[in-house]
OpenMM code with the backbone's topology and positions (N, CA, C; nanometers):
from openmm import Vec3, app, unit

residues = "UNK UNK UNK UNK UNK UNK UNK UNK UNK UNK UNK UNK UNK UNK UNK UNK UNK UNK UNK UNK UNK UNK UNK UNK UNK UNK UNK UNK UNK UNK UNK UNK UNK UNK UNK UNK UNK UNK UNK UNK UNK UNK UNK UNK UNK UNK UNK UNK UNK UNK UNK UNK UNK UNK UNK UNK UNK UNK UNK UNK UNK UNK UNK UNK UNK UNK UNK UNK UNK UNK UNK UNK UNK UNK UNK UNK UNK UNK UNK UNK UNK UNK UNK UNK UNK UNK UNK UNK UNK UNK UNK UNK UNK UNK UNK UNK UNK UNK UNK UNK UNK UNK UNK UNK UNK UNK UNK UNK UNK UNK UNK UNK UNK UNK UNK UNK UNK UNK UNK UNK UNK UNK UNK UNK UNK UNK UNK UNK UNK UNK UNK UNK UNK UNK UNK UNK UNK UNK UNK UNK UNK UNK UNK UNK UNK UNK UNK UNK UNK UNK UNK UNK UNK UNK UNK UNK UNK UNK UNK UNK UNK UNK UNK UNK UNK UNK UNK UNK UNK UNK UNK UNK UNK UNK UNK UNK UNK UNK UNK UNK".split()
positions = [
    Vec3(17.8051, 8.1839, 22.4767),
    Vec3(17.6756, 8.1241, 22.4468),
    Vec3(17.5759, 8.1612, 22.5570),
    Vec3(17.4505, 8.2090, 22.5077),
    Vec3(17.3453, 8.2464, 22.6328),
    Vec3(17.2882, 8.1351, 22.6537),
    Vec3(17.2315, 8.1219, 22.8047),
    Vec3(17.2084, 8.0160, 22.8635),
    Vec3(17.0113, 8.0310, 22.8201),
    Vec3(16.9725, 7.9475, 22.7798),
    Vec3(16.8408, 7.9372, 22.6913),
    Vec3(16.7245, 7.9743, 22.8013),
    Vec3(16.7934, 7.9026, 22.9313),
    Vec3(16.6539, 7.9290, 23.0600),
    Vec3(16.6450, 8.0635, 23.1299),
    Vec3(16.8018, 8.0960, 23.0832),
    Vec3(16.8175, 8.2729, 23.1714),
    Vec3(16.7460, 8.3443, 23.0811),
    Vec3(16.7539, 8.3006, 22.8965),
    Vec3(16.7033, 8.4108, 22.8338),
    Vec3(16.5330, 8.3945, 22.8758),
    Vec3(16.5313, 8.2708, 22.8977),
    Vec3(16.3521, 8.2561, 22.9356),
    Vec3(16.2879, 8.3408, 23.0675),
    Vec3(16.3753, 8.3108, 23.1515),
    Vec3(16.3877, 8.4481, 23.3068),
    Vec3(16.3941, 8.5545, 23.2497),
    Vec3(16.4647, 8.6235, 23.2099),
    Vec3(16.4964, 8.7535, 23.1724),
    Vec3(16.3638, 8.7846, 23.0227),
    Vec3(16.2787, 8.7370, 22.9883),
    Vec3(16.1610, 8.7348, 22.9361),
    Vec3(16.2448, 8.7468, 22.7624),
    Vec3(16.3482, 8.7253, 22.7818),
    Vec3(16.4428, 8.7409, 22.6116),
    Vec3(16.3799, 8.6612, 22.4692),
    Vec3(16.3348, 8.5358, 22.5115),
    Vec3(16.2429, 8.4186, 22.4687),
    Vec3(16.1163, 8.4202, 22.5237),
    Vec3(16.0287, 8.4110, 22.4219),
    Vec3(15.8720, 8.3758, 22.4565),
    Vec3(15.8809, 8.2421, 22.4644),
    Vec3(15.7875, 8.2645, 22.5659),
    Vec3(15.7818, 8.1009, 22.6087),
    Vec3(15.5701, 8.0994, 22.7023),
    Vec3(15.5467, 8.0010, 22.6909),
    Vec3(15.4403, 7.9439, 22.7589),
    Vec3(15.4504, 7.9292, 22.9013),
    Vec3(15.4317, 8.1081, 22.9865),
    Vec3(15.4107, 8.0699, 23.1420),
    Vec3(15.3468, 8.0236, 23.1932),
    Vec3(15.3639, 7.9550, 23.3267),
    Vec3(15.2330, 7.8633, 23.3469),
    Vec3(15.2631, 7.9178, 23.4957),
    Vec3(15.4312, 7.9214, 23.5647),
    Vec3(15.3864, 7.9745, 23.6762),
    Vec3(15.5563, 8.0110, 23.7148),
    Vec3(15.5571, 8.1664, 23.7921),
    Vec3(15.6542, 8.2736, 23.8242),
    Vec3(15.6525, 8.3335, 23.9325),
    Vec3(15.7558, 8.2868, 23.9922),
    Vec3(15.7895, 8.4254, 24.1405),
    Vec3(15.8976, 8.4514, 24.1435),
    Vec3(15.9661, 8.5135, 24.2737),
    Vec3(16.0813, 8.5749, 24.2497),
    Vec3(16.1848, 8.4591, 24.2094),
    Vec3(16.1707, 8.3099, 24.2248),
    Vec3(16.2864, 8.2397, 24.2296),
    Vec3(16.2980, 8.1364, 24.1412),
    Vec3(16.1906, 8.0942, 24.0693),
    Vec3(16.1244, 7.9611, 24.0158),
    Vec3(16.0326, 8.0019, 23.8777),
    Vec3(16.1004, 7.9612, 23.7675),
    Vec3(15.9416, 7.9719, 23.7076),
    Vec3(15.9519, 7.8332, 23.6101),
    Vec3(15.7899, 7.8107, 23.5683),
    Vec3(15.7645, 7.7198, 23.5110),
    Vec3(15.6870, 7.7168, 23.3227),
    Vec3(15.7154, 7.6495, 23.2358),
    Vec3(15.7117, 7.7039, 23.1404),
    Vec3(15.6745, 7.5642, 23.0466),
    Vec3(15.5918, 7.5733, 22.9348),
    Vec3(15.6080, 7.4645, 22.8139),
    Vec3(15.6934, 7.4250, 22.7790),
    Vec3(15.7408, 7.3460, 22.7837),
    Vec3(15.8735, 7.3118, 22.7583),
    Vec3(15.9198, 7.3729, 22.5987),
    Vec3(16.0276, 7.4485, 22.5694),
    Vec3(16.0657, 7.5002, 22.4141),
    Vec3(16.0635, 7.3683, 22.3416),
    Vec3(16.1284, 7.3001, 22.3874),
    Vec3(16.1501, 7.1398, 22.2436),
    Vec3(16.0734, 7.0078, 22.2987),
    Vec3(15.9575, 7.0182, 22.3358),
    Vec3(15.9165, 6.8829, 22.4206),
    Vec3(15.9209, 6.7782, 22.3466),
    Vec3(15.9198, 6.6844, 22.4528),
    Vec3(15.9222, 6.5657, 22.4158),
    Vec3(15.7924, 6.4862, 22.3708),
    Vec3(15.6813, 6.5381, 22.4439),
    Vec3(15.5536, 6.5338, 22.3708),
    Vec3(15.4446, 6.6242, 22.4524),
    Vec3(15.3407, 6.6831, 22.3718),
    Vec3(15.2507, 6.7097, 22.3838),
    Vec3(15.2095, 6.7710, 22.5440),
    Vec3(15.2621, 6.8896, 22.6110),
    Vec3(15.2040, 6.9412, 22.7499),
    Vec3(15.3200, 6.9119, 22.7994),
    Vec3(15.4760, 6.9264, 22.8177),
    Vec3(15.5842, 6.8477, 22.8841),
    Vec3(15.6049, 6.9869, 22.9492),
    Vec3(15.6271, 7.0094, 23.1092),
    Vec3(15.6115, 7.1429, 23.1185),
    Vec3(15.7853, 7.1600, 23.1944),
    Vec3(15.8877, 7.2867, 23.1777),
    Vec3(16.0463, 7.3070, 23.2453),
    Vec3(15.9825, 7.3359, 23.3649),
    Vec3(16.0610, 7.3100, 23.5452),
    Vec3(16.0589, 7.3665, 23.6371),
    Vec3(16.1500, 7.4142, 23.6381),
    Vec3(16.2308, 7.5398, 23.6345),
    Vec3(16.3626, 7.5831, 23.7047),
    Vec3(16.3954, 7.7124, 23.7681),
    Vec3(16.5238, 7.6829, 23.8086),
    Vec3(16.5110, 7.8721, 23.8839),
    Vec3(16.5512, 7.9473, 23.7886),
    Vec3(16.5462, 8.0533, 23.8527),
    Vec3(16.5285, 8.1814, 23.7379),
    Vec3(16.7156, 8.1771, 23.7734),
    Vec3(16.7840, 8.1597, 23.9080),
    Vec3(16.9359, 8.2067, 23.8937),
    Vec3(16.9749, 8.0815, 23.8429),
    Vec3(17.0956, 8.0926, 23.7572),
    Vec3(17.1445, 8.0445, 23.6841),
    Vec3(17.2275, 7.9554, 23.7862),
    Vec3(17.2300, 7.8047, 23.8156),
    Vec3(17.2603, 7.7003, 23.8621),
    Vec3(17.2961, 7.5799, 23.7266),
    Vec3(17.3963, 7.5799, 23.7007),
    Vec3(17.4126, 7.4701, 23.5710),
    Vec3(17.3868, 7.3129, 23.6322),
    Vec3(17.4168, 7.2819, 23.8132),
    Vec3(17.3806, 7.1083, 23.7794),
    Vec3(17.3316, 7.1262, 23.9145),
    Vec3(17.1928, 7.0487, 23.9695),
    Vec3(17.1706, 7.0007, 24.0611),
    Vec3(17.1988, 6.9959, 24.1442),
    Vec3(17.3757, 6.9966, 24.2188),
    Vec3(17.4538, 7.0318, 24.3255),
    Vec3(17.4334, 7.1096, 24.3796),
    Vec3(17.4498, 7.2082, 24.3014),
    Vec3(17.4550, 7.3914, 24.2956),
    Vec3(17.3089, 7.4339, 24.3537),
    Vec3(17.2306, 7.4096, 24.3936),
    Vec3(17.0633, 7.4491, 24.3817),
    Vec3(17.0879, 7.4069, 24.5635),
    Vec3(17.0312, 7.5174, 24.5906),
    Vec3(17.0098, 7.5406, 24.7619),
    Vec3(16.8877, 7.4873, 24.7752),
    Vec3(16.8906, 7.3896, 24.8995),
    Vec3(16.7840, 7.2674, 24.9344),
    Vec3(16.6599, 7.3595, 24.9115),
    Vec3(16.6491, 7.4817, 24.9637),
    Vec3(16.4904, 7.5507, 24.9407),
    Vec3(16.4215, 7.5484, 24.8245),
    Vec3(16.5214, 7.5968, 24.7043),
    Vec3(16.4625, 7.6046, 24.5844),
    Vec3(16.4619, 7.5042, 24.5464),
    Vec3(16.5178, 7.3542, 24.5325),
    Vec3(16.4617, 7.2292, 24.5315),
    Vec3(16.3040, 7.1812, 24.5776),
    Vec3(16.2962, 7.1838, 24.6993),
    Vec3(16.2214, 7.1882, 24.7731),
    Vec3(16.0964, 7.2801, 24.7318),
    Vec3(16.1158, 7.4199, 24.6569),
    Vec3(15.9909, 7.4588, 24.6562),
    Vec3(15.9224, 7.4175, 24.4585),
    Vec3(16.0840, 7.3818, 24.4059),
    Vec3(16.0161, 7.3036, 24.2367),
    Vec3(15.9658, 7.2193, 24.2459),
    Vec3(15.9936, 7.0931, 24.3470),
    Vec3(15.9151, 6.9910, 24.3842),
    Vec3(15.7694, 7.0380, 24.4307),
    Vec3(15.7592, 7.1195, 24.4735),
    Vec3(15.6165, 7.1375, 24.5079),
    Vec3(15.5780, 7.2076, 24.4446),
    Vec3(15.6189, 7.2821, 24.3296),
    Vec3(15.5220, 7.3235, 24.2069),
    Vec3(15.5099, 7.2400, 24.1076),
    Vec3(15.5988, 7.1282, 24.0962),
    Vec3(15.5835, 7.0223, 24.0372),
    Vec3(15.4885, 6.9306, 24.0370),
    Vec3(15.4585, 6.9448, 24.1826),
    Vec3(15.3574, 6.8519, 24.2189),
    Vec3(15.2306, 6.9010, 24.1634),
    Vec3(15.1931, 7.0477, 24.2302),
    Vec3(15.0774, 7.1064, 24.1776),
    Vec3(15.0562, 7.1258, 23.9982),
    Vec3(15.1533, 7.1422, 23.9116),
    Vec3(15.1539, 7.1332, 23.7905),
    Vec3(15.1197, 6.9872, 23.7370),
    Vec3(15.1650, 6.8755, 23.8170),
    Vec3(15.1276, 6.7345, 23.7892),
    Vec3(14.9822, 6.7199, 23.7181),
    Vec3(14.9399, 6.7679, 23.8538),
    Vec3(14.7744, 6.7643, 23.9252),
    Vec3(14.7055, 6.8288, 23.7903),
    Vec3(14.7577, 6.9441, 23.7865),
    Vec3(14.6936, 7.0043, 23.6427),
    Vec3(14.7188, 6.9136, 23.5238),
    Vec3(14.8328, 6.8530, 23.5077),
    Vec3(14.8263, 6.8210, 23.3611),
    Vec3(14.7104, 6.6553, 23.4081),
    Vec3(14.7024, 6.5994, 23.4871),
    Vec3(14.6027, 6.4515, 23.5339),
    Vec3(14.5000, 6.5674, 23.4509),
    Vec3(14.4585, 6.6271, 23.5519),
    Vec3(14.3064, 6.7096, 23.5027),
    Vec3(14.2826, 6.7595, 23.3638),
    Vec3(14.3725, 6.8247, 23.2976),
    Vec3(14.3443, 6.8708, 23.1801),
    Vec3(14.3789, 6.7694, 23.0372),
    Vec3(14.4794, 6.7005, 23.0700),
    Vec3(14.5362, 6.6292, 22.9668),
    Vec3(14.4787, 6.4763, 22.9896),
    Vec3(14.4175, 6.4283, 23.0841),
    Vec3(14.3784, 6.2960, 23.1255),
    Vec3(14.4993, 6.2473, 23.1307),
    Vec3(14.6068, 6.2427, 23.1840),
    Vec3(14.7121, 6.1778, 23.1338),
    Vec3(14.7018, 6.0918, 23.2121),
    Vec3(14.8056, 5.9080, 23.2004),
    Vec3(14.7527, 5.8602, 23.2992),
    Vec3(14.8883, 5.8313, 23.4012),
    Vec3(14.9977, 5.9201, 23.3816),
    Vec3(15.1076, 5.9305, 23.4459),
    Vec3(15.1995, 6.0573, 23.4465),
    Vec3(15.2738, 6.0565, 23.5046),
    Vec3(15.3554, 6.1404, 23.4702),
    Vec3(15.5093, 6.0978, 23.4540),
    Vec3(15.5981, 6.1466, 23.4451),
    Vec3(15.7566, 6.1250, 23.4639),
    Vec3(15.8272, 6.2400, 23.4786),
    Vec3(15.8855, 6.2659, 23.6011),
    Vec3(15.9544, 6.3516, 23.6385),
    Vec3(16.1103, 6.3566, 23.6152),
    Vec3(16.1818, 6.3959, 23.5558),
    Vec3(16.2843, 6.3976, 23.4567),
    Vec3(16.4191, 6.4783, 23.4926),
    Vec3(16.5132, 6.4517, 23.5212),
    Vec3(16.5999, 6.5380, 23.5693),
    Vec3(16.7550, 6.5190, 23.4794),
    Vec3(16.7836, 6.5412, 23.4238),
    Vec3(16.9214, 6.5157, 23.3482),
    Vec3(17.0234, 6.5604, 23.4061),
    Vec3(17.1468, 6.5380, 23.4819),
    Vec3(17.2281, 6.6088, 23.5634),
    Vec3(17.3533, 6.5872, 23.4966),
    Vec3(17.4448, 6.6344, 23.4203),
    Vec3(17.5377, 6.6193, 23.3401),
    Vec3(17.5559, 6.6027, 23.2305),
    Vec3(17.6186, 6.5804, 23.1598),
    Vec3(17.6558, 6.5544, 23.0149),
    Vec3(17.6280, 6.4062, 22.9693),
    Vec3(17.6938, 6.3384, 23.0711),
    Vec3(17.6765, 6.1969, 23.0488),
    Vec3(17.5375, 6.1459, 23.1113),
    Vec3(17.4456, 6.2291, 23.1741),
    Vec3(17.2864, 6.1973, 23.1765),
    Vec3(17.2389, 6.2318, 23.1099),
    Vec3(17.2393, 6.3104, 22.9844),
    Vec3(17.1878, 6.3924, 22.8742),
    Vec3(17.1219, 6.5320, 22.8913),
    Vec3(17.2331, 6.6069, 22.9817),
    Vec3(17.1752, 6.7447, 23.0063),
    Vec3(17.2225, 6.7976, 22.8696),
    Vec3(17.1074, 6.8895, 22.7958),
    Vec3(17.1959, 6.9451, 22.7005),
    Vec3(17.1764, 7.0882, 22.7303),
    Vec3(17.1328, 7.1832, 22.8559),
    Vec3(17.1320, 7.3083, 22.8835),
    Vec3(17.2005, 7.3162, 23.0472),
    Vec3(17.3140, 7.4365, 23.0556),
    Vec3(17.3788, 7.4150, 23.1243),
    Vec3(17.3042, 7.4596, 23.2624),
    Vec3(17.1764, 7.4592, 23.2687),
    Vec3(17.0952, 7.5254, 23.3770),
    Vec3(17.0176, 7.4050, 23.4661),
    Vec3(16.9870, 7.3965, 23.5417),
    Vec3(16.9316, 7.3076, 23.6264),
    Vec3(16.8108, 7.3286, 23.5773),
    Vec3(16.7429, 7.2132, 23.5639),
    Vec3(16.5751, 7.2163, 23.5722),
    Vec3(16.5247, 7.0346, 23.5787),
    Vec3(16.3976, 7.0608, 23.5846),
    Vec3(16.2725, 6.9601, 23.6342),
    Vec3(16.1765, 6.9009, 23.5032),
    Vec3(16.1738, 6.8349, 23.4750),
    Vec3(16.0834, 6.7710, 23.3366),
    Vec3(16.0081, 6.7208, 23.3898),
    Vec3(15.8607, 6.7750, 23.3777),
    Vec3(15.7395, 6.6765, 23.3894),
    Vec3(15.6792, 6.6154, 23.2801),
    Vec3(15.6867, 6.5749, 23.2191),
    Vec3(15.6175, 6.4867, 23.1179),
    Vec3(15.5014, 6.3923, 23.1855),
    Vec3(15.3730, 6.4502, 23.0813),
    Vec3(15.2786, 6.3836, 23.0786),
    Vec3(15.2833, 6.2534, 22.9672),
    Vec3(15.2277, 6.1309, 23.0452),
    Vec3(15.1928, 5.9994, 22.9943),
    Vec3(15.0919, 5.9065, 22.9403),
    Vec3(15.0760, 5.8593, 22.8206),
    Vec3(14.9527, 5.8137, 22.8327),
    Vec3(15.0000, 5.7095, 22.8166),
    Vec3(14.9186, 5.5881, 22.7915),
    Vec3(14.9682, 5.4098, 22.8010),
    Vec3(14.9815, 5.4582, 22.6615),
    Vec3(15.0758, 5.3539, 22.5678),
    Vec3(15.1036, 5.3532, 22.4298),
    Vec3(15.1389, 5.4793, 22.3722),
    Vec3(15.1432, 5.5829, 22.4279),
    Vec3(15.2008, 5.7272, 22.3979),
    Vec3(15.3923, 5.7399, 22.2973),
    Vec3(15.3987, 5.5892, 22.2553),
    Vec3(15.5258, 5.5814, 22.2264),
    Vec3(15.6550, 5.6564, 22.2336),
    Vec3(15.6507, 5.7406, 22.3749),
    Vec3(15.7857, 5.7766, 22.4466),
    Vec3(15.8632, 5.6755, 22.4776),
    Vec3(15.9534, 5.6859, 22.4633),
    Vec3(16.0117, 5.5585, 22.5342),
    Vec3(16.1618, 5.6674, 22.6145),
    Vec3(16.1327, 5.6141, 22.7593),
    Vec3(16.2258, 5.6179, 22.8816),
    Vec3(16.2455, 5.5427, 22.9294),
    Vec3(16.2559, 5.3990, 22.8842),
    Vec3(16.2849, 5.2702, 22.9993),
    Vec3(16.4503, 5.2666, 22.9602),
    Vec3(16.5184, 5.2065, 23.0094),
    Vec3(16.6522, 5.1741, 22.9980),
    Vec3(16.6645, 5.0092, 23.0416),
    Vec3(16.7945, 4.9264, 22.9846),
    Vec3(16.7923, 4.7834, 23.0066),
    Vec3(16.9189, 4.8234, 23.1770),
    Vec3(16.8911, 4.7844, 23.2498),
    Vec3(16.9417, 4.8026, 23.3620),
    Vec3(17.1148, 4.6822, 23.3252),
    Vec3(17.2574, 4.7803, 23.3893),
    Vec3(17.3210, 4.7279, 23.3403),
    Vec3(17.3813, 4.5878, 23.4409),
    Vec3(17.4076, 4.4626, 23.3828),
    Vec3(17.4589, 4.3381, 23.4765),
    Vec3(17.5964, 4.3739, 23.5459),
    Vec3(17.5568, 4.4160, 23.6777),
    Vec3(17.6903, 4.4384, 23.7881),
    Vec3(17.6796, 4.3077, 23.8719),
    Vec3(17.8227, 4.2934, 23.9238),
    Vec3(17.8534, 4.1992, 23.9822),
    Vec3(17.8206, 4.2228, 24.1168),
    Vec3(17.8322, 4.0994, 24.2200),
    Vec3(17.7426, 4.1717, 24.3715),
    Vec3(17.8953, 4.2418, 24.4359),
    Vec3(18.0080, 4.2343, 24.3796),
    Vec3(18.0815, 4.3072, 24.4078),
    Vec3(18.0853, 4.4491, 24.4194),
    Vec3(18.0794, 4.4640, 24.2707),
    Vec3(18.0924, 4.6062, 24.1850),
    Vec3(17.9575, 4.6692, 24.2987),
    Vec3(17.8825, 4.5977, 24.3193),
    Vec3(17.7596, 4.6338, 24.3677),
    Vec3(17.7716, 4.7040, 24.5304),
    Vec3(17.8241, 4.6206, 24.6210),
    Vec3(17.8952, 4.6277, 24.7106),
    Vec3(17.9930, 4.7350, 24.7366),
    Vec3(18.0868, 4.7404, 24.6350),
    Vec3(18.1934, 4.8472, 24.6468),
    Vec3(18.1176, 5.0001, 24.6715),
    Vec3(18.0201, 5.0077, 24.5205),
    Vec3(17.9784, 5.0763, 24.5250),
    Vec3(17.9059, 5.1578, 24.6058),
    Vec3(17.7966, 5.0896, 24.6811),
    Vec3(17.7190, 5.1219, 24.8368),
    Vec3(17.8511, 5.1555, 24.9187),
    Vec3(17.9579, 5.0964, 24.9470),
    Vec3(18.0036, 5.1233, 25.0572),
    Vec3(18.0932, 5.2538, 25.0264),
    Vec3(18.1805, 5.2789, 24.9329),
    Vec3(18.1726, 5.4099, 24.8893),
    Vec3(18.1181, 5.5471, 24.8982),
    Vec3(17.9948, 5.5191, 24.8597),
    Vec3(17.8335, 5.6022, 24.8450),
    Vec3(17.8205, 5.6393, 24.9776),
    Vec3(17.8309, 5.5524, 25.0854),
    Vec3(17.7405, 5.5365, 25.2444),
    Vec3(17.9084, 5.6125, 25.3323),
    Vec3(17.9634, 5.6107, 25.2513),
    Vec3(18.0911, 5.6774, 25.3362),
    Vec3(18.1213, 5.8248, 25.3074),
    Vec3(18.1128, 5.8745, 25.1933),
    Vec3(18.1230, 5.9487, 25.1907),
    Vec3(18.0238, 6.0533, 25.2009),
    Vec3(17.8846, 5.9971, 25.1833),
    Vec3(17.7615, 6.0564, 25.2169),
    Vec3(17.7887, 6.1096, 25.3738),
    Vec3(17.8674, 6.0077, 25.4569),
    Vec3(17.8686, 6.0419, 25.5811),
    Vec3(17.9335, 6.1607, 25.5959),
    Vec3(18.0578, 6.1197, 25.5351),
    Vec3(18.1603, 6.2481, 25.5552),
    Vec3(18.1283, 6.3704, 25.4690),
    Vec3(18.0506, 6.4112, 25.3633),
    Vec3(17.9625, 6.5208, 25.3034),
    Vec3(17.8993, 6.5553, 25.4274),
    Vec3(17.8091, 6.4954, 25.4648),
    Vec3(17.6679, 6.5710, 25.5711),
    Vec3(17.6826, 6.4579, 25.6917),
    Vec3(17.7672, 6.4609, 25.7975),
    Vec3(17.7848, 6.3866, 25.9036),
    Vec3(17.6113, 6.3936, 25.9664),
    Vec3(17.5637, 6.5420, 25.9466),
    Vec3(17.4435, 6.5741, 26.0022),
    Vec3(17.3060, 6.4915, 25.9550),
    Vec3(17.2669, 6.4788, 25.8355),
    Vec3(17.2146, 6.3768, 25.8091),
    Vec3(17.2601, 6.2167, 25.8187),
    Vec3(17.3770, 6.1612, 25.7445),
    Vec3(17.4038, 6.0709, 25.7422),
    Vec3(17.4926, 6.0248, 25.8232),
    Vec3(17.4667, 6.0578, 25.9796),
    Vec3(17.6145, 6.0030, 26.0897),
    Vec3(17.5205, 5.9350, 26.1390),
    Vec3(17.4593, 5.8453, 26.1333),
    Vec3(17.3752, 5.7468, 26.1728),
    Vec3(17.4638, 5.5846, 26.2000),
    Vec3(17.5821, 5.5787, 26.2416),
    Vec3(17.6531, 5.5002, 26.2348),
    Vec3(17.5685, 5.3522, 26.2651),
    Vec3(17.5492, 5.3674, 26.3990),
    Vec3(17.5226, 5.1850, 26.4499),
    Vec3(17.3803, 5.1104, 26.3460),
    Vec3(17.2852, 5.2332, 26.2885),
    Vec3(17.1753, 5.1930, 26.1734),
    Vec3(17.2924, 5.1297, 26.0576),
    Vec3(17.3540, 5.2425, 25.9810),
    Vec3(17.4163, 5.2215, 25.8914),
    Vec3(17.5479, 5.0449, 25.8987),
    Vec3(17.5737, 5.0326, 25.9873),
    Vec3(17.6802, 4.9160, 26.0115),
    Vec3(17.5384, 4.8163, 26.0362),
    Vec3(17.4173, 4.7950, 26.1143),
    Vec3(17.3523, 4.7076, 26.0953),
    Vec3(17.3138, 4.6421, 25.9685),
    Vec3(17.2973, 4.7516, 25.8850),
    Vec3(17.2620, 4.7407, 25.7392),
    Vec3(17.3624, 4.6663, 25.6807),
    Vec3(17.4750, 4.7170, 25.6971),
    Vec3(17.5567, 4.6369, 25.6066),
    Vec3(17.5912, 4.4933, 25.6535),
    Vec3(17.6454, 4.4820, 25.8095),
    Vec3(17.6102, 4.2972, 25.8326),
    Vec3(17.4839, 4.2571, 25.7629),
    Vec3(17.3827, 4.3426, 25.7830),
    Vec3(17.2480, 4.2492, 25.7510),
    Vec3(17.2476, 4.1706, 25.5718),
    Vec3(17.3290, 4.2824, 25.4776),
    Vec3(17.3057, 4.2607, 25.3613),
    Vec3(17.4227, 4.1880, 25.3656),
    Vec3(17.5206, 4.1388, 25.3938),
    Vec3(17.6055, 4.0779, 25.3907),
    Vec3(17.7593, 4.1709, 25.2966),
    Vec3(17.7676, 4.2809, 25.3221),
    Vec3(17.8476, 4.3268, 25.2868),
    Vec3(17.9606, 4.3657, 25.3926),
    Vec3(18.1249, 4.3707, 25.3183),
    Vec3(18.2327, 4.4059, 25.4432),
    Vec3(18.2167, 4.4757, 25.4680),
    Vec3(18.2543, 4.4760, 25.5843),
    Vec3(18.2687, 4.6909, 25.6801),
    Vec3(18.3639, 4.7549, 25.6242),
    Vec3(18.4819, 4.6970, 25.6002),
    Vec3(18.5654, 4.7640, 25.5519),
    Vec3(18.5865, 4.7526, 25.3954),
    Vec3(18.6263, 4.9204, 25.3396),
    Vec3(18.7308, 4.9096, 25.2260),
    Vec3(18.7928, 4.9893, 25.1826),
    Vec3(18.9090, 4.9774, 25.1541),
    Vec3(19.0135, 5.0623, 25.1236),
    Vec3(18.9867, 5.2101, 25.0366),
    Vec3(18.9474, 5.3495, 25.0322),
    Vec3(18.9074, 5.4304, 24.9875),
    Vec3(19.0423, 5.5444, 24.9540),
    Vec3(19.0056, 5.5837, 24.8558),
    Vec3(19.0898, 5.6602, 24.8116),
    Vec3(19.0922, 5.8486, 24.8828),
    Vec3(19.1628, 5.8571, 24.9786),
    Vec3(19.0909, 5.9711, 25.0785),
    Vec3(19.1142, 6.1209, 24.9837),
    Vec3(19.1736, 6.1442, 24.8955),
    Vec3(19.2265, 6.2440, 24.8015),
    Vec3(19.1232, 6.3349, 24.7934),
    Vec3(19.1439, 6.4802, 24.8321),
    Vec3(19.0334, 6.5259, 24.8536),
    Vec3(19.0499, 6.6162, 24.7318),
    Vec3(18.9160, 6.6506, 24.6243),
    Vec3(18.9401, 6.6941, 24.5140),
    Vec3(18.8117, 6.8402, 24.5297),
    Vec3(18.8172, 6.9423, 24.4887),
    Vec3(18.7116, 7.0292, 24.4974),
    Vec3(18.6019, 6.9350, 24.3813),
    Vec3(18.4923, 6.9369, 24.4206),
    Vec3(18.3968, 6.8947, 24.3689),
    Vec3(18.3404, 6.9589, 24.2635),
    Vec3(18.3250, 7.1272, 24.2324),
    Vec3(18.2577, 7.1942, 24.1726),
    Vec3(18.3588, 7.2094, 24.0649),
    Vec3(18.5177, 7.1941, 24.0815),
    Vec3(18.5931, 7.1330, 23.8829),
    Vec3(18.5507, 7.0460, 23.8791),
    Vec3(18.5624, 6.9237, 23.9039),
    Vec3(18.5214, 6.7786, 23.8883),
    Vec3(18.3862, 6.7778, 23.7974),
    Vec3(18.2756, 6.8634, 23.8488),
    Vec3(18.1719, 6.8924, 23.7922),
    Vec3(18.1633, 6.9389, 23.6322),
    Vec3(18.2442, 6.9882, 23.6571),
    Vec3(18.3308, 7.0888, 23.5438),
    Vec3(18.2605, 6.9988, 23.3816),
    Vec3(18.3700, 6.8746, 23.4363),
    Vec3(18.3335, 6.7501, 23.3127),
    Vec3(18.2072, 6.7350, 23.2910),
    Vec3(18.0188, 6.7409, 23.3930),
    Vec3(17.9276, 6.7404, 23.3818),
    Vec3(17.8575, 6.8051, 23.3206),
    Vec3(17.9187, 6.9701, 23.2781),
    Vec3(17.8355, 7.0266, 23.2130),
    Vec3(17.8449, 7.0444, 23.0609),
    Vec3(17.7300, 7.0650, 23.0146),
    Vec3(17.6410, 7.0935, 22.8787),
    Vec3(17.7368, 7.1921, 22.8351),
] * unit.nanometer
topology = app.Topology()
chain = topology.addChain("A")
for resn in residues:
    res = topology.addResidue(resn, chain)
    for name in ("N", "CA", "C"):
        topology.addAtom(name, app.Element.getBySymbol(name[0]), res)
């Protein structure tokens, strides 16, 4: 199966450019969701969010931004929503990384709200401390902030300790299950 955004890179599909360099391009979205919804993505083929080297993140966000700006100006819109689907079970349905800007108007009957689900302050708990541990042990370099990080958690009233499952699994099968 060809990947729909490579055929859009590789110019295979016409599509609505709006903006292209060697690494990034940006486009009308093929199936929008409404009216001006514009794709950010890279042109190399990255299927989830992981995969995408902090630069080219870093530089869709900032064509994102400037594409924003355009759709305020041209479309009056009076918001935007920046949109990212990362897996299967977030509703990626193209196995390529990309950026959704959707323009907003009040009563525009999109609907993206979700009912937020009732966790326990446990489940809640577990979860952060999980998250904040292994974040550490991923990027010690950003997140080795120890004596901040342990203030935080006395402060919120959560244990220091909990039992973690240390099993170290390659991440990029695991992913495997995420994609489209």
């Amino acid at each position: 199966m060809v990947c729909e955004l490579c055929a859009v890179a590789k110019k295979e599909v016409e599509s609505e450019l709006l903006y292209e360099d060697n690494e990034i391009m940006a486009v009308v979205h093929l199936k929008p969701a409404i009216p001006g919804q514009i794709i950010v993505f890279p042109k190399h083929h990255y299927p989830i969010f992981e995969q995408v080297p902090d630069k080219i993140i870093a530089k869709m966000f900032k064509i994102a931004n400037k594409l924003g700006i355009a759709l305020f100006e041209s479309l009056n819109c009076h918001g935007t929503n920046l949109l990212i689907n990362n897996g299967v079970a977030a509703g990626q349905t193209m196995a390529h990384f990309s950026l959704n800007l959707i323009p907003r108007k009040e009563k525009d009957g999109l609907k993206l709200q979700w009912e937020p689900k009732k966790a326990s302050e446990e489940e809640l708990q577990t979860a952060f401390l999980m998250i904040n541990e292994k974040s550490k042990e991923l990027h010690p370099d950003l997140f080795g902030r120890e004596e901040k990080n342990e203030e935080l958690v006395e402060e919120r009233g959560r244990p220091k300790e909990i039992k973690l499952d240390k099993k170290k699994e390659n991440y990029l099968l695991k992913s495997l299950k995420r994609l489209p």
